[in-house]
N, C-alpha and C positions, 0 to 999 in steps of 0.2 A: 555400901552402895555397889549396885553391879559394875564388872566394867564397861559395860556399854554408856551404861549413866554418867560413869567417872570420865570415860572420852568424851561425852557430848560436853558434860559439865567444862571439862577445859578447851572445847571449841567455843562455846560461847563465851566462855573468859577469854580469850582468846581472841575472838570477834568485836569483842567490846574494848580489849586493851591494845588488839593488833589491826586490828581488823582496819575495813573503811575508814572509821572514824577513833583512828590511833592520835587522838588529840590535844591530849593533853599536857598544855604547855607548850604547845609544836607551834605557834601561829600569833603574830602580836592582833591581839583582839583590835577593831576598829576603836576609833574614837568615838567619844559616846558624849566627853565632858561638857559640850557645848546645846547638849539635849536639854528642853525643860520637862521637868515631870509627867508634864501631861501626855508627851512626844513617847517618854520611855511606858507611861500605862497602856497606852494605845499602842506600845507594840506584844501584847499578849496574842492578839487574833494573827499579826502576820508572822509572830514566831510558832505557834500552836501549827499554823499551816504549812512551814517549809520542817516543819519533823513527821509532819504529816506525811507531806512530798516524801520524805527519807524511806519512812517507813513503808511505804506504799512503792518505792523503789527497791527496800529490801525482799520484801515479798514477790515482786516480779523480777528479781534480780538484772535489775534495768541501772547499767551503771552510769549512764547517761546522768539518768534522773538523779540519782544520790548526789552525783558528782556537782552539779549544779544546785545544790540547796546546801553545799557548804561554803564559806567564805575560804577568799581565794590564796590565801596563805596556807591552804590544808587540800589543796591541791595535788601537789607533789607525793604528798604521803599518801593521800586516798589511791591515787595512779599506783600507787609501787605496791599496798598493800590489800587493797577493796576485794580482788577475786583469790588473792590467794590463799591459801591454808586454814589459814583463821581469820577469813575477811569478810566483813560485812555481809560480802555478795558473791560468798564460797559458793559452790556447786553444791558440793556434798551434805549441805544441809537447806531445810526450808522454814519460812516463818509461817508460821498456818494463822498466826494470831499475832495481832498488837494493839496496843491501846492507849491513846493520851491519859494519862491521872492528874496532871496538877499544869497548872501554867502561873509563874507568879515572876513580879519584877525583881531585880536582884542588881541594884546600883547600876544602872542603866542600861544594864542588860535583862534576858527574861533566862529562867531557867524552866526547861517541860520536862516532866516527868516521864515516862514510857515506861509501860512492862508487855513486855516481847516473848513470843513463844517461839521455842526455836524446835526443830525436828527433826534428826538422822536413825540412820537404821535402826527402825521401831521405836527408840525413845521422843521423850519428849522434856523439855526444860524451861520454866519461865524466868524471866531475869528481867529486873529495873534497871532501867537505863536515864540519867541524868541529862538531857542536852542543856548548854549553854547556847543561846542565841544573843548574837550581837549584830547596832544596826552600823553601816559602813557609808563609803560613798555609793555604792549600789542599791542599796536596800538593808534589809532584813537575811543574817544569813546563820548558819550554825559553825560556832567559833569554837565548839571542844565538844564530848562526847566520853560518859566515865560511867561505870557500871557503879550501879549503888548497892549494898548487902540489904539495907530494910529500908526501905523510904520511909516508914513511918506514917502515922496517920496526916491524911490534908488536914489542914489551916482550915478555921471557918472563911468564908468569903474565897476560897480559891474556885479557879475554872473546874466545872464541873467534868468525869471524866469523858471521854468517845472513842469509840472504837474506833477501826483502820482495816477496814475490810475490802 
């Protein structure tokens, strides 16, 4: 692998473990227990929507926007680390592309799928990205963020995928 490639490669690992949404495990997810089934399927359209929002703020690097489609225990970590080095909403790289692949309930929360194109000096790299979305007293919000190696193929019956343009 060039080095160009091998840098981009650990800016988006980088991005995904450090970045913005350094989530994992950082945040006690909202309460969910007192949801009935039908509460946690119907939240696939306003989870699919606020990683939509994410992505769609990663791309304009609008940290505004990202910042408010996570829940608010991932606050503090998005502030310290969203624009730096290996952050979300780095300078020194662009996303030219993303895409929703899967949206499915996941014990009362939804998990979206995303594969992300990321872009620095001439290269170029795609990488899945896992959101967990959980609902809180405010809504619908993204409660972790974790780079996945293969997502593997969709489920029959999953959300079809869409683009993020």
């Amino acid at each position: 692998m060039p080095a160009l490639l091998r840098s981009l490669a650990a800016a988006v690992a980088g991005a995904a473990l450090l970045g913005g949404c350094d989530l994992v495990g950082r945040s006690e997810p909202p309460s969910v227990e007192s949801q009935a089934p039908d509460a946690v399927a119907e939240g696939a359209t306003p989870s699919r929507q606020r990683v939509q929002d994410y992505l769609y703020a990663m791309r304009a690097k609008d940290v505004t926007r990202g910042r408010s489609q996570l829940c608010p225990g991932l606050h503090p970590t998005f502030d310290q680390a969203a624009t730096g080095p290996n952050g979300d909403f780095a300078r020194h790289f662009t996303v030219p592309a993303a895409q929703i692949l899967d949206v499915r309930a996941n014990g009362g929360k939804q998990e979206v799928l995303a594969s992300v194109t990321v872009a620095a000096g001439g290269g170029t790299l795609v990488r899945s990205l896992r959101f967990t979305v959980a609902k809180g007293a405010a809504g619908w919000c993204i409660d972790s963020e974790v780079p996945v190696a293969n997502p593997g193929p969709r489920p029959s019956g999953s959300v079809p995928a869409s683009p993020v343009s």
